[in-house]
N, C-alpha and C positions, 0 to 999 in steps of 0.2 A: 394755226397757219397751214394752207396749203402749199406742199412739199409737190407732188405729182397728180398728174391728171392723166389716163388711160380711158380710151373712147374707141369701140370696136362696136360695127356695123349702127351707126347711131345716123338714122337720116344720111344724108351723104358723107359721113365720114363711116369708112371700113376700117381704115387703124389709123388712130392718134394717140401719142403720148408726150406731152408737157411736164416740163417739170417746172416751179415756178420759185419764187423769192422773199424775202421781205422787202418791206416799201411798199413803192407805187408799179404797176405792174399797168400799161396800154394795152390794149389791143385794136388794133386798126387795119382795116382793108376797106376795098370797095362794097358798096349795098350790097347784098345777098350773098357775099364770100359766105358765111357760115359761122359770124362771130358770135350771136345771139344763141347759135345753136351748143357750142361750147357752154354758156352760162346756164339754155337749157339742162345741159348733162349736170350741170352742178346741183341745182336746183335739183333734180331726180335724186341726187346723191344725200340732201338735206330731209328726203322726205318727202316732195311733191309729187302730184297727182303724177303718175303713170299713162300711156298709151301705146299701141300695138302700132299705130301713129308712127312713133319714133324708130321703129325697123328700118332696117337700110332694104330696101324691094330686093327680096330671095334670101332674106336670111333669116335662120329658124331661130332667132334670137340676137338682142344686143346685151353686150358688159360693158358697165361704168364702174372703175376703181378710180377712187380717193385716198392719199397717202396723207393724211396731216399729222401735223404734232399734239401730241397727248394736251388738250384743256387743260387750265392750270384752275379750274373754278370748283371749292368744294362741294356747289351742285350737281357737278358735274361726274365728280367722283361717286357721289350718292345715288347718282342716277346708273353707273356701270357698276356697280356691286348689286344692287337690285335687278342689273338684269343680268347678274352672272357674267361679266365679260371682266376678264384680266387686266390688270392697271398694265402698262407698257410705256417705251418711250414714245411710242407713234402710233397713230388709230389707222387702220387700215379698213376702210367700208368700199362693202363691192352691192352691185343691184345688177341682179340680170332682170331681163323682161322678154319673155317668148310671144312666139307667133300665136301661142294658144290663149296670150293675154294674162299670163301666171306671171306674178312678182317676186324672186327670192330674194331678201335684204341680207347680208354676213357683216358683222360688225368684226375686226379680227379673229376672223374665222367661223365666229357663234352665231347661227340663225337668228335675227331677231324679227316681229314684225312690223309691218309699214309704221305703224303708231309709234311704237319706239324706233325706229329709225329717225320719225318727225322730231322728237323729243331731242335725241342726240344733236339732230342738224342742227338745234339753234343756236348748240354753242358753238356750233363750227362754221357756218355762212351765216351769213346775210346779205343779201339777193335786192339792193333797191335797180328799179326799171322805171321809167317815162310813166310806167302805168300798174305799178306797184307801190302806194304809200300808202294801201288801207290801215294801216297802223297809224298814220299822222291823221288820216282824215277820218278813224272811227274815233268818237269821243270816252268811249269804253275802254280804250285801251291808254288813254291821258294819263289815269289814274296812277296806271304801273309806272309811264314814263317820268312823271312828274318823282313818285318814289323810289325809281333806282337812282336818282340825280340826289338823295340823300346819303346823309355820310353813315359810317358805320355803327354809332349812337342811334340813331334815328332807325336805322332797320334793325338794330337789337328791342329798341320801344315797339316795333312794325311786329317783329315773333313774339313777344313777351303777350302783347292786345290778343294777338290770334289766339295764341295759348289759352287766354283768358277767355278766350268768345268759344271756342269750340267747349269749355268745361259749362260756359254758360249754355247753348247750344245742347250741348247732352241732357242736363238737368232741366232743358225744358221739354227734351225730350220724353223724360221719365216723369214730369210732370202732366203731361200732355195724356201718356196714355194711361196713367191712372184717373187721370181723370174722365174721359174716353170710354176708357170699361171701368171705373170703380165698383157697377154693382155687381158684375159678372165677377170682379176681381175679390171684391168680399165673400161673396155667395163660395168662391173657389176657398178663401181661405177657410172659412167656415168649416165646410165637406169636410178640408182635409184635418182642421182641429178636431172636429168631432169622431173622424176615424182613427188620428189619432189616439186620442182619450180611451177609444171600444177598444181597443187592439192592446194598449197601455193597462187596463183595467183587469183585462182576459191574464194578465201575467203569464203568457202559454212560454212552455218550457221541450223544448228542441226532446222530443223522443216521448213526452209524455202518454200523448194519446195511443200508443202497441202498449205500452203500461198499462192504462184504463180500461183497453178493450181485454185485456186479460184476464181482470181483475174483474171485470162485469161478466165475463163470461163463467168465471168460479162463482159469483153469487148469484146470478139466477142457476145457475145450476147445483145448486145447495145439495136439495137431496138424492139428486141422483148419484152425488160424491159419496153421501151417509152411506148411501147403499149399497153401493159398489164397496166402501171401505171395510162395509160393517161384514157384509157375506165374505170378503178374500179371508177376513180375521177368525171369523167364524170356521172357512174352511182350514185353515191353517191352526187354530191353537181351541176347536171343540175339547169339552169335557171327555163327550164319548167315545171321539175318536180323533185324534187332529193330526192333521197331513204331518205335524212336527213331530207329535210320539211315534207313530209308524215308520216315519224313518230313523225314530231312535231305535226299536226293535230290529229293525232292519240289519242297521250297523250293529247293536249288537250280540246278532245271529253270524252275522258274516264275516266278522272277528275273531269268533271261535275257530273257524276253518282257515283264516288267512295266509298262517304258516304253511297251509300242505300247498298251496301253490299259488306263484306267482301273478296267475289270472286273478284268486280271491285278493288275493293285498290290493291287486290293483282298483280291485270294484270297490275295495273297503276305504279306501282314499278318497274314491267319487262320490262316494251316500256320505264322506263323513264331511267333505267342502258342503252338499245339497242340504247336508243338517246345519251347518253354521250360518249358510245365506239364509234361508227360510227362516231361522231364529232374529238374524238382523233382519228379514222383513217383515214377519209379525210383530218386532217390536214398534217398526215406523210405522205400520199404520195403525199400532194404537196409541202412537205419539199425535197420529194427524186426524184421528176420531178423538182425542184428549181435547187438541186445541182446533177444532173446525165449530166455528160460530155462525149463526145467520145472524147480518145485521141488514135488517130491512134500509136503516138509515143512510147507512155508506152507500148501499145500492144505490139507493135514489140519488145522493150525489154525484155518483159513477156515473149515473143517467143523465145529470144536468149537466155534467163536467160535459161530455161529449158531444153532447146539442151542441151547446158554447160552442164548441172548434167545430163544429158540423157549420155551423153559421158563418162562423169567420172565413171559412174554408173557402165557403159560396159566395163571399163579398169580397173575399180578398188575396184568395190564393188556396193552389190543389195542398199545400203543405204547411206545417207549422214553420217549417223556415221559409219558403218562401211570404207568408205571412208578416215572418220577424221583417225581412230586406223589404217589404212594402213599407213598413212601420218605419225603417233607417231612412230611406229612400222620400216620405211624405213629410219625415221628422228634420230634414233638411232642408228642403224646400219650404216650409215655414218660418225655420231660422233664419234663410237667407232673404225672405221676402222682404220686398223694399215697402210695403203696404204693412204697417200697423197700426192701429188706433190712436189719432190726432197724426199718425205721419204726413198724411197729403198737409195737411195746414203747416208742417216744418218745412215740407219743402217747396212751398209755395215763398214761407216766411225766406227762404235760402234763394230760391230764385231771385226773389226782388233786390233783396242785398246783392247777389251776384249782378245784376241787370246795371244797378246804380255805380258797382263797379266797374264795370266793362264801359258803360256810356263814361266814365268820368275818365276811363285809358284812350276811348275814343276822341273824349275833347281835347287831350294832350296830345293826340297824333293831329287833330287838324291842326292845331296852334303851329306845331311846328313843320307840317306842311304848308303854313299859310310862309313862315320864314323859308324853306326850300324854292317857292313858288317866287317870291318874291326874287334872288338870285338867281333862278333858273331864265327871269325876265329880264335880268341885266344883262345876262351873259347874252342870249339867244338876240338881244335887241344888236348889242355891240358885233355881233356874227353878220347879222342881216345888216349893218351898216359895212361890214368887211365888203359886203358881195352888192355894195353899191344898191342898197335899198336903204340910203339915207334919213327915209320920214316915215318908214316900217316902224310900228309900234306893235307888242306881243305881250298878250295878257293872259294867264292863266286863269280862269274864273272857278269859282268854288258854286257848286248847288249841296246846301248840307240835308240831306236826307234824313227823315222821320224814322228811318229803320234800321238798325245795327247789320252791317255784313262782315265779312272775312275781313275788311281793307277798312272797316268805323264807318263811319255816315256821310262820309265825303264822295262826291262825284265831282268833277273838273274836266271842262272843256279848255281846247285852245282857241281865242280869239287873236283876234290879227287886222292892223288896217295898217294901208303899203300908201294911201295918200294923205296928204292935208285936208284936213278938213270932212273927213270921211269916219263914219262910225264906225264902233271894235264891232266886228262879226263873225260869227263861225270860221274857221280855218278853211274849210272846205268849200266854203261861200264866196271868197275873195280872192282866191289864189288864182290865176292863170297857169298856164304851161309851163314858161319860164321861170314867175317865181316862185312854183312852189317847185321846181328845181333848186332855187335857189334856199328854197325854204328846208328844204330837205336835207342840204349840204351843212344849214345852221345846225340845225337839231343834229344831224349827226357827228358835228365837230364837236359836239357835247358829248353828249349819248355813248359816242364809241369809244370814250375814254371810262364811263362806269358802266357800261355791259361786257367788257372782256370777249367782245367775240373776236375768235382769231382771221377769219376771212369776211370783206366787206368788198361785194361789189356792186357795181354802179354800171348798168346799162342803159347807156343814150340820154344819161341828166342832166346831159350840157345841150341837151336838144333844144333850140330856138335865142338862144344868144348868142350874141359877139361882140368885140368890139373887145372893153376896159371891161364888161363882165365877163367875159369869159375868160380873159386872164385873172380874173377875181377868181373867177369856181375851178379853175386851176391849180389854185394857190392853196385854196380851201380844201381839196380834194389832197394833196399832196400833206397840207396839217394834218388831216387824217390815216394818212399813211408813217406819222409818225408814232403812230400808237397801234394800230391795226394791220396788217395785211391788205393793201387795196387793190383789185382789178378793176379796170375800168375800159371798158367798147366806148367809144368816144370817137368823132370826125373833126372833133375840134385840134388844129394842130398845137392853142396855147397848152390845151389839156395833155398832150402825146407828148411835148414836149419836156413837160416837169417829171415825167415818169422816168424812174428810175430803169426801167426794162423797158423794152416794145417789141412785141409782136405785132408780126404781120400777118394776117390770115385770106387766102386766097381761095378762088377756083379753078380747076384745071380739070379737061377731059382725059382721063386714061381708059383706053383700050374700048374707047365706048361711053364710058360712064362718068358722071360728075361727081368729083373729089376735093373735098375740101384737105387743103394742107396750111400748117404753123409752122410759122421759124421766127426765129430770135434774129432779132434785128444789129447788126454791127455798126458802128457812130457814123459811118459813110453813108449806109444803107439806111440809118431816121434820117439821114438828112435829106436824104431823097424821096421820102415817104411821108416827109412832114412838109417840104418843099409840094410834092403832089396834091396833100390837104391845102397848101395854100392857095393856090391856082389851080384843081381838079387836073384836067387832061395832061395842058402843057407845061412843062416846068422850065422855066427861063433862068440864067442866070441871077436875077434879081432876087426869082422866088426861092433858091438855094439861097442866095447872102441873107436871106429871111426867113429862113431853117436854120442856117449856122448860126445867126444872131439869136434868135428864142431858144436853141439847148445853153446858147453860152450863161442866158441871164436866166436860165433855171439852174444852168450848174453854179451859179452865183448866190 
């Protein structure tokens, strides 16, 4: 519901602010007071199109705020957690629009854009005009209308189908593009079996290859090891003369004299550590001239081994690990492939079963749209008989479509004939002015008891009748305000009359300038205002006792 309306520099109004009610809410003045232009602002505040249009001449921008009560619809909640905006008691949406043509939307407080502001407004208004019923008169949007008029069985069967159509939907998806690319798809799995396997095969081992090249380096270089090993040994432990007995002499020559002083002990300490290490290393390298073999064999393995990782290197990475993470990485992507040998044929076989299911959830939602449809006929006929369209007949026609969508194979238009003897035809074929006013007021004495919108207003729907119809679409306007939030700009005085509030909206010149102003009208002040509607200019006493009598038998 709408709580408040603030309107600053919007067309000719520089500051308004409205606060408003539940019920039936009027508003009426003379042609071009400025009432239309209020419904304007609301509409901007729902979402609709924008223009620079709308500036009051010199001002560097307009603000429109909207105070409603928080939606009670768990759509609606679904839809303000996704866009990050705080559950509260009240929505508070503001829209400025500058002279530079820039739009800022704030939904309490959070930036949102035009799109989702559209989204929000539709729980919050609803905006019918003289020359707004593209929803009654597109046939595309039947479908929705006919299935919100279902109960809450029927749209748990409505989510459960879709469920059902979107898993069928994917798998055709996945059907589709393997079929599409299957040979590109095979060839790919292929590649990467095969590299798998080379990679698998090689069993390369993280640090191996500094291992191998070490090791090849020690066997082609066999004898230049011999020789080097064989000449240090030779110098170190000869028969003749070996670097190890000369410093046995050495030491003990120098031994003899060590006692006379300090300097000889100390030398006799360094030749006698020079004798012990040269003993430990003549002994190693005739441990590693013992065991130093040339095996031509192993070589050439070392040789092969290292090609191997020289290859894979080149096809698959500068490293043996990075090597390994291609092998993890390819050996995954197989596993997870939805393409194996006879797959496509499974899930062709899975499709079709899926298909057969979905069509069979499909013919259970028309059945029981054919029973919605059917009720939605009685009521909608019994409406249009309220608002004195006696021989109005209203048929919902079924076209079942060859092709599964989101909503099953159903499409539905609304057919309608208002005379005897006159064929059912398109709604938007048959309708005049008046009554598809009045047609309008049917369907929404319906409608706006299963759409939950909390504001519903009516600009100028009572445009071209009078008489005993338009205290019909008075009547009718007012049931609807028992369940919704109604405003309604209306020149008719049965209509002003039944309204539970009435404003009046005027124009006055200040300081120059044309200003639209609202005020709330007190039980003296409709009477004189609905008196005014009744007779335009002049108001006679007669036309007062004819304002007093139409509030008294609407407050009846």
């Amino acid at each position: 519901m709408l709580l408040e309306l603030t309107i600053q520099n919007f067309a000719i109004i520089s500051h308004l602010h409205l606060s408003f009610h539940e019920g039936m809410t009027a508003l009426t003045g003379e042609t071009g007071a400025g009432k239309s232009i209020i419904i304007d602002a609301m509409g901007l505040l729902a979402g609709g199109r924008g223009s620079t249009d709308y500036l009051r001449q010199g001002a560097e921008k307009c603000r429109l705020e909207g105070l409603f009560e928080w939606p009670k619809q768990p759509e609606f909640q679904e839809l303000t957690e996704e866009l990050g905006i705080d559950q509260e008691d009240v929505l508070i949406v503001q829209r400025d629009i500058t002279q530079a043509g820039k739009t800022i939307c704030r939904v309490n407080g959070r930036t949102v854009t035009l799109a989702s502001l559209r989204k929000i407004g539709l729980f919050l208004v609803d905006i019918q005009g003289q020359n707004e019923h593209q929803e009654l008169l597109q046939p595309e949007r039947h479908l929705s209308l006919v299935d919100g008029f279902g109960d809450d069985g029927f749209k748990a069967e409505l989510l459960h189908y879709q469920n059902a159509y979107q898993e069928y939907r994917n798998l055709e998806k996945q059907v589709r593009n393997i079929q599409e690319n299957e040979q590109l798809y095979v060839q790919r799995m292929d590649m990467l079996r095969f590299q798998q396997e080379e990679i698998a095969q090689a069993e390369l081992i993280e640090g191996e290859e500094e291992n191998l090249i070490e090791e090849r380096e020690k066997l082609t270089n066999y004898q230049k090891i011999v020789d080097a090993l064989g000449q240090s040994y030779g110098a170190l432990s000869s028969e003749e003369m070996s670097s190890v007995d000369g410093v046995s002499v050495a030491l003990s020559e120098i031994q003899s004299i060590a006692h006379l002083d300090q300097a000889y002990e100390k030398i006799t300490e360094t030749i006698q550590s020079a004798y012990y290490l040269l003993q430990d290393a003549a002994s190693d390298i005739s441990r590693q001239l013992d065991n130093l073999e040339l095996d031509e064999g192993r070589l050439e393995e070392v040789i092969n081994r290292l090609e191997t990782i020289r290859q894979l290197k080149r096809k698959y990475g500068e490293s043996i690990s990075v090597i390994l993470a291609y092998y993890e990485e390819i050996s995954k992507e197989i596993s997870e492939s939805a393409y194996t040998e006879g797959q496509l044929e499974q899930l062709e076989e899975q499709l079709t079963a899926k298909a057969d299911a979905v069509w069979a959830l499909a013919e259970q939602l028309h059945v029981k749209r054919r029973e919605i449809a059917h009720r939605l006929e009685k009521e909608i006929v019994q409406e249009l008989n309220d608002l004195y369209m006696e021989h109005a007949q209203f048929e919902v026609r079924f076209a079942n479509g060859k092709q599964l969508t989101a909503t099953g194979f159903d499409s539905v238009a609304f057919y309608l004939t208002t005379n005897p003897g006159e064929g059912m035809k398109p709604l938007v074929r048959v309708a005049s002015g008046g009554e598809l006013s009045r047609i309008l007021l049917a369907l929404k004495s319906i409608f706006s008891r299963k759409q939950g919108i909390t504001s519903i207003v009516f600009d100028e729907v009572d445009t071209g009748v009078s008489g005993r119809v338009a205290q019909a679409i008075a009547e009718k306007i007012s049931k609807i305000a028992l369940n919704s939030q109604v405003l309604c700009i209306t020149h008719l005085p049965q209509v002003a009359a039944v309204a539970d509030y009435q404003y009046f909206i005027e124009k006055a010149i200040q300081e120059g300038r044309t200003e639209t102003r609202v005020r709330q009208l007190s039980y003296e002040e409709r009477v004189t205002e609905i008196a005014r509607m009744l007779s335009g200019a002049e108001i006679t006493e007669l036309t007062v006792e004819h304002a007093r009598e139409l509030l008294a038998l609407a407050h009846q």
